[in-house]
C-alpha positions in Angstrom: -5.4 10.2 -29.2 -4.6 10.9 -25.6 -1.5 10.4 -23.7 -2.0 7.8 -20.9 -0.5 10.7 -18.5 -3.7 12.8 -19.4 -5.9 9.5 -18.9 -4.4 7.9 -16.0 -3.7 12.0 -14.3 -7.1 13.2 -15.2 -9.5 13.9 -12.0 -12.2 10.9 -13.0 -9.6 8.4 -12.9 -9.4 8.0 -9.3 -12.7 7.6 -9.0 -13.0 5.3 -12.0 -9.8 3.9 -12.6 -10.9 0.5 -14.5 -12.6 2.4 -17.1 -9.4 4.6 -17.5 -7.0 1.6 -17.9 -9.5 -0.2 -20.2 -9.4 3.1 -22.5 -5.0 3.1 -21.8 -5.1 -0.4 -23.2 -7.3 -0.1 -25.8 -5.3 3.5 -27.1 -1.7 3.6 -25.9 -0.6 0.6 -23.4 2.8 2.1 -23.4 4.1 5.6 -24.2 7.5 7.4 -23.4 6.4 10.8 -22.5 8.9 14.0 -22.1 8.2 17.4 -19.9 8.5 20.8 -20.3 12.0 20.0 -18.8 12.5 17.5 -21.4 12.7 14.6 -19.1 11.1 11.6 -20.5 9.0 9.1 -18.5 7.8 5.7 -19.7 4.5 4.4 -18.8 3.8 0.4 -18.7 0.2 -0.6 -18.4 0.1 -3.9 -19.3 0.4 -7.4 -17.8 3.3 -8.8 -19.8 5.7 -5.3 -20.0 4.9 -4.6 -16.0 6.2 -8.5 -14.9 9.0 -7.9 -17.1 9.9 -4.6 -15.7 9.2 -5.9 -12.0 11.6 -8.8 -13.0 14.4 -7.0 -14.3 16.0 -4.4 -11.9 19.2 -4.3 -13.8 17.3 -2.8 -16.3 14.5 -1.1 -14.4 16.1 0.5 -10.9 14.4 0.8 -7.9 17.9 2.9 -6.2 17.8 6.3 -4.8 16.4 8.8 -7.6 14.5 6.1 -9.0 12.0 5.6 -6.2 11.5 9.7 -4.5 8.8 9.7 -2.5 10.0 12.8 -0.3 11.8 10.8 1.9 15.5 12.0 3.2 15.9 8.8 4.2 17.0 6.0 1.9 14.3 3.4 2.6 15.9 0.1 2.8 15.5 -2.2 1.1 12.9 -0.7 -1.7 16.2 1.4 -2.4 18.5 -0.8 -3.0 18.9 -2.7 -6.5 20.5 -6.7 -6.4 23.0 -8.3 -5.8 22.6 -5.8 -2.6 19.1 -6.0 -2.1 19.4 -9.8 -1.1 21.4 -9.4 1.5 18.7 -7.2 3.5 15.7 -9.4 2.1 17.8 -12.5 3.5 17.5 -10.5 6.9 14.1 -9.1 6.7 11.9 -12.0 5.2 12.0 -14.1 8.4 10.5 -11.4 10.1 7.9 -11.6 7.9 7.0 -15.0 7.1 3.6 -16.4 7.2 4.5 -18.6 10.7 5.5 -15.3 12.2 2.4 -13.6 11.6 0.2 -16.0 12.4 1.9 -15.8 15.7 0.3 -11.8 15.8 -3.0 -13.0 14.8 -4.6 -12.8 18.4 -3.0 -9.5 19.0 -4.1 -8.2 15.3 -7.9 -9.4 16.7 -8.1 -7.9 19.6 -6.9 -4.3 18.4 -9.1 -4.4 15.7 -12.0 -5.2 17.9 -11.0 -2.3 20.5 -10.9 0.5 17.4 -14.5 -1.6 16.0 -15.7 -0.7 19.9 -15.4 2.9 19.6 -18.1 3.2 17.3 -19.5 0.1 16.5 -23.2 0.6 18.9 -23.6 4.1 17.1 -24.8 3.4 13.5 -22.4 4.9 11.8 -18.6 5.8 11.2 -16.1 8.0 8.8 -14.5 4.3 8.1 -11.7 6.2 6.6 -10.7 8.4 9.8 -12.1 6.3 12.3 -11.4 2.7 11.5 -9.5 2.4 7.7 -6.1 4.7 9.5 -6.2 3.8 13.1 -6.3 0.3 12.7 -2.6 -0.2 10.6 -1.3 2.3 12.8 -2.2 0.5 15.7 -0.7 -2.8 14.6 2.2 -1.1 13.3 2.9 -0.6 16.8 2.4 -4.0 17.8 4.5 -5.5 15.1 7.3 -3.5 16.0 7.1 -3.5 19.9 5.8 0.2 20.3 3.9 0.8 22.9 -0.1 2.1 21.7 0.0 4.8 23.7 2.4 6.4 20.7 -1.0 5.6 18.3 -2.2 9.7 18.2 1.7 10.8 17.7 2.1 8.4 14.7 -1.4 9.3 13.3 -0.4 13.3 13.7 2.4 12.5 11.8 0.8 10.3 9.2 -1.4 13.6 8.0 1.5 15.8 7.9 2.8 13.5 5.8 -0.2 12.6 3.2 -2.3 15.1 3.9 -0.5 18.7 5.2 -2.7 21.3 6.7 -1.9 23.6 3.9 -1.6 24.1 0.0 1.2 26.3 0.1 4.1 23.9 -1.8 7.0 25.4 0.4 5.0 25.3 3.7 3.5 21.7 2.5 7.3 20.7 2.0 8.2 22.0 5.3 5.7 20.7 7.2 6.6 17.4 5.5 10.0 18.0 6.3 9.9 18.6 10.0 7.5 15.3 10.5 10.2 13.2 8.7 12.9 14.7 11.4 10.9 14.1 14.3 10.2 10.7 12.7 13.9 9.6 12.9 14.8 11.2 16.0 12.1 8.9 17.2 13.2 5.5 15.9 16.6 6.7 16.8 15.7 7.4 20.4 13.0 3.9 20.7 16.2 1.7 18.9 18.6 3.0 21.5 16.2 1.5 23.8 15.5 -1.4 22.6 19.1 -2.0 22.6 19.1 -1.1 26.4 16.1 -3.3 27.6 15.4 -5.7 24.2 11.8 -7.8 23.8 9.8 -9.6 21.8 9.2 -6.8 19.0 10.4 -6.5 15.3 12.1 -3.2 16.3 14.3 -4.8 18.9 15.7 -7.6 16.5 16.4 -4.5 14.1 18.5 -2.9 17.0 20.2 -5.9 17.7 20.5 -7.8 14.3 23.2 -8.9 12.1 23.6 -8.7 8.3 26.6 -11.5 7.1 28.0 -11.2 10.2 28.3 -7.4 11.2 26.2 -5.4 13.1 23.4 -3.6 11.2 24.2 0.1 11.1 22.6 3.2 12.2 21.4 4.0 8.9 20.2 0.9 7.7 18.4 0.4 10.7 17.1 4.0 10.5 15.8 3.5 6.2 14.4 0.2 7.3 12.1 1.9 10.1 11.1 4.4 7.6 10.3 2.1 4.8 8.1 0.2 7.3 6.5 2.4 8.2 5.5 4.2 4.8 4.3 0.4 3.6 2.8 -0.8 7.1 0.3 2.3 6.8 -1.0 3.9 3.8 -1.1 0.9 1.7 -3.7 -0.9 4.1 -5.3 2.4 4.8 -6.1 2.2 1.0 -6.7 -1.1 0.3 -9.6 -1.1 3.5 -11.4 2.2 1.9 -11.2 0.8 -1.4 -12.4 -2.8 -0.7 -15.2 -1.3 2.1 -16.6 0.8 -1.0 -17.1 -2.3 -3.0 -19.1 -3.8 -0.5 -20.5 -1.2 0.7 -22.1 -0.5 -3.2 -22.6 -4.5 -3.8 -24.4 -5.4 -0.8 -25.9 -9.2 -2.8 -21.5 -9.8 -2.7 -21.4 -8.9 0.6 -24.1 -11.1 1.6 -21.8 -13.8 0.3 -18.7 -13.3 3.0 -21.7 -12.5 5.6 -22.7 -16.0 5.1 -19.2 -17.7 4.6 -16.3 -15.8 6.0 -14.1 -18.3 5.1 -14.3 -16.7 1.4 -13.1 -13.7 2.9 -9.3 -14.9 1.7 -10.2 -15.4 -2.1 -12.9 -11.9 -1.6 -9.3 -9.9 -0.6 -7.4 -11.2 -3.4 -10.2 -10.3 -6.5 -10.3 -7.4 -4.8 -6.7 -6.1 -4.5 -6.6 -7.3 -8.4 -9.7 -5.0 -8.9 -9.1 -2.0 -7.2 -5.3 -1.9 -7.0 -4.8 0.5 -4.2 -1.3 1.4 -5.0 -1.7 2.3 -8.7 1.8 2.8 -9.9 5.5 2.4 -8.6 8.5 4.0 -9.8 11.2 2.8 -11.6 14.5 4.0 -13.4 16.2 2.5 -17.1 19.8 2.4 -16.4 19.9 1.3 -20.1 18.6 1.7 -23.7 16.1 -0.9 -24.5 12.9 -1.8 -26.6 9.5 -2.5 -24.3 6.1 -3.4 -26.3 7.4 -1.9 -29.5 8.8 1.7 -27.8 12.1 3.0 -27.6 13.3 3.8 -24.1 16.7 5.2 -23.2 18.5 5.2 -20.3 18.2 7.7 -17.3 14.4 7.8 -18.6 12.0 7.5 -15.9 9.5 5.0 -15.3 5.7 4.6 -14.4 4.6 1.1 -14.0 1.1 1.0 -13.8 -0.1 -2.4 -11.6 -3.0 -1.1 -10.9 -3.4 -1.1 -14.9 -2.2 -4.5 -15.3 -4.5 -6.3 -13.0 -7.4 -5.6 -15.4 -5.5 -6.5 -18.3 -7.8 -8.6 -20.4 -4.9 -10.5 -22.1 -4.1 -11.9 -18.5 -7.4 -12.3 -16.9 -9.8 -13.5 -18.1 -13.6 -11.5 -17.2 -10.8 -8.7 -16.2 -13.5 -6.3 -16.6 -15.3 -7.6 -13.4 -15.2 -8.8 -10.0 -15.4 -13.0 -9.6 -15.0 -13.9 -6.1 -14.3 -17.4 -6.8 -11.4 -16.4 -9.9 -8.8 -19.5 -9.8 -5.1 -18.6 -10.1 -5.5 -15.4 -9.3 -2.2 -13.6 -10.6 -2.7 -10.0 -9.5 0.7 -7.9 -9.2 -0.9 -5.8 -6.1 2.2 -6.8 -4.0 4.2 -6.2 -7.2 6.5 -9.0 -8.3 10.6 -10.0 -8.7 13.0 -9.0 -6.2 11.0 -6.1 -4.7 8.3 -8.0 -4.5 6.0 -6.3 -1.2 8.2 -7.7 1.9 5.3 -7.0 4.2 2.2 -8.8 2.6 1.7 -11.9 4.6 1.2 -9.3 7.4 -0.9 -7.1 5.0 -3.0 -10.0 4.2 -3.5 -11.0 7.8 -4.5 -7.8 8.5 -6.9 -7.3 5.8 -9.0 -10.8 6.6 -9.0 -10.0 10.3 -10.3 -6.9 9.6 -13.0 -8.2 7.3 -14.0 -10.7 9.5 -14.6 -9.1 12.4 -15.7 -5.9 10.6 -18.6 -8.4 9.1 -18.9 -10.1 12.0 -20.0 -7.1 13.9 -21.3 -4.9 11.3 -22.6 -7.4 8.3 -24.8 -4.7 6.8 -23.3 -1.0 6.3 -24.1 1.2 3.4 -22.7 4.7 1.9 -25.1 7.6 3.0 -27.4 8.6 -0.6 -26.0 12.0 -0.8 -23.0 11.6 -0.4 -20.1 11.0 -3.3 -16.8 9.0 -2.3 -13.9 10.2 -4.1 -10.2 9.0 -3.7 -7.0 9.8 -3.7 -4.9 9.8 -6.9 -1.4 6.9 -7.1 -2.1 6.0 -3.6 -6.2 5.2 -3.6 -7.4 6.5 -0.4 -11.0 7.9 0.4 -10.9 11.4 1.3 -13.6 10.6 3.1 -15.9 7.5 3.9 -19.3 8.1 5.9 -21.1 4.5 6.6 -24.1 4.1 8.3 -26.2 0.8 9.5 -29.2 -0.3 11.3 -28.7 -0.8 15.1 -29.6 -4.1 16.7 -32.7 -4.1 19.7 -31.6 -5.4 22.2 
């Protein structure tokens, strides 16, 4: 029997990744693993053990060491476990709620409409570098009061992040390294001066926020930016490729939100829960405990698999296939409890704008015969996305 790190690791399963978690729950839902270094990591695949772990940080940490993504910044507040955690989410979540971003939605429009006019009256596109990571980059901008003109810097630095230009480790880690310097001395240098001349952007109520009555500090200020923007772009990036590959391969579905765009909200949901973009987060066990029949200790790390538990057929029911008209639809793409995704009333309006209008110009798009999409592992991104469609006479 296989391990679910040789399943959920192996090179198919980011190209498949429903028929790999079918085979995880059918074989070993969840396993506690050890390395070579004899450091043991637990994996959680399904529905039931990954709201529980979601739901129970005391148990299941998200703090520094937990959650290392390469950052040398503490990203606030993924970082930070409760009774602390509140306290920033208490700040944040205003900035984020659903009246708040509908107030973007004619700003969200329009950008998405100028990166659609770039390409739209040539019959084709690399979605993935020409629409799927421009676009959040773009809006990340105009959430936080950037000006667009910063769009190329912030892309440049968004592939020596993801994607270095080499396969060297050390030089990958360097070149990582430098791009998360010149990241901070950024925010640093755009907070100073939104402190100095202060508008309507999210970046200038970070500058000039409180948190229970004291000034936010430099470095909260600083591991909020840099959580933002981790979240703001890959994640959509993803979820876009993923969700445009769907439709792209199931053109009679398609024909559906072509017809009625007002499905387009229920389409994003089923298809978050079916192609989970962000597979797995991280956790930590601060203490010994029992989950679905396993022994885990503490200091063991964790794996918890949502991508896994949104096809769990003991939660959903048809888990095994898309239904765009699925009631109650209790996916855990955004994750759940406390850490629940603080951005994804803004990832959501983003997503349907850019189905809409994507559908609205471009209703029928397909992948190119020869060629064969294949995505990133943990994070699902297309390496690369060629589309082509029919031109209109004028």
């Amino acid at each position: 029997m296989a391990s679910i790190p040789e399943i959920l690791f192996h090179p198919d399963a980011a190209n498949n990744p429903q028929e790999a978690y079918a085979r995880i729950h059918s074989e070993c839902p969840v396993t506690r693993e050890a390395d070579m270094n004899g450091n043991s990591t637990v994996y959680l695949t399904r529905y039931a053990d990954v709201m529980w772990a979601l739901k129970h940080p005391e148990v299941f940490s998200s703090a520094p060491g937990a959650v290392d993504i390469g950052q040398s910044q503490p990203l606030i507040p993924l970082q930070v476990d409760p009774p602390e955690h509140a306290k920033y989410r208490r700040f944040l979540d205003p900035e984020f709620s659903p009246r708040r971003m509908a107030e973007l939605e004619p700003d969200v429009r329009a950008l998405t409409n100028e990166v659609l006019d770039r390409f739209v009256d040539k019959g084709g596109c690399e979605f993935h570098q020409e629409f799927a990571t421009p676009l959040p980059s773009a809006l990340f901008l105009r959430l936080m009061g950037l000006p667009q003109s910063d769009l190329e810097m912030f892309l440049g630095w968004r592939d020596d992040t993801i994607r270095p230009a080499s396969s060297d480790p050390e030089e990958m880690s360097a070149i990582r390294d430098r791009a998360g310097k010149a990241i901070t001395a950024y925010f640093m240098e755009s907070l100073a001066e939104k402190t100095r001349n202060p508008d309507d952007g999210l970046l200038t109520r970070l500058a000039n926020g409180e948190i229970e009555g004291r000034p936010v500090t430099a470095e909260e200020k600083l591991g909020m930016c840099h959580l933002l923007l981790l979240a703001g772009l890959d994640t959509v990036t993803a979820t876009l490729d993923c969700m445009i590959v769907f439709l792209a391969r199931n053109p009679e579905m398609r024909a559906q939100i072509v017809a009625d765009p007002s499905r387009i909200p229920a389409v994003i949901e089923e298809l978050l829960r079916w192609d989970t973009p962000v597979a797995l987060v991280a956790r930590m066990l601060t203490s010994d405990t029992e989950i679905g029949g396993v022994e885990v200790k503490a200091g063991d790390g964790c794996a918890v698999v949502i991508g896994a538990a949104d096809v769990d057929a003991e939660e959903f029911e048809r888990a095994g296939s898309v239904d765009f008209d699925r009631p109650a639809n209790r996916h855990v793409a955004f994750g759940a409890g406390p850490h629940r995704c603080l951005g994804s009333h803004f990832a959501r309006l983003e997503l349907r704008v850019a189905i809409e209008e994507w559908h609205r110009r471009i209703p029928e798009y397909s992948i190119p015969d020869e060629v064969e999409v294949n995505f990133t592992p943990a994070i699902r991104q297309a390496m690369s996305l060629p589309l082509d469609w029919p031109l209109t006479k004028p």
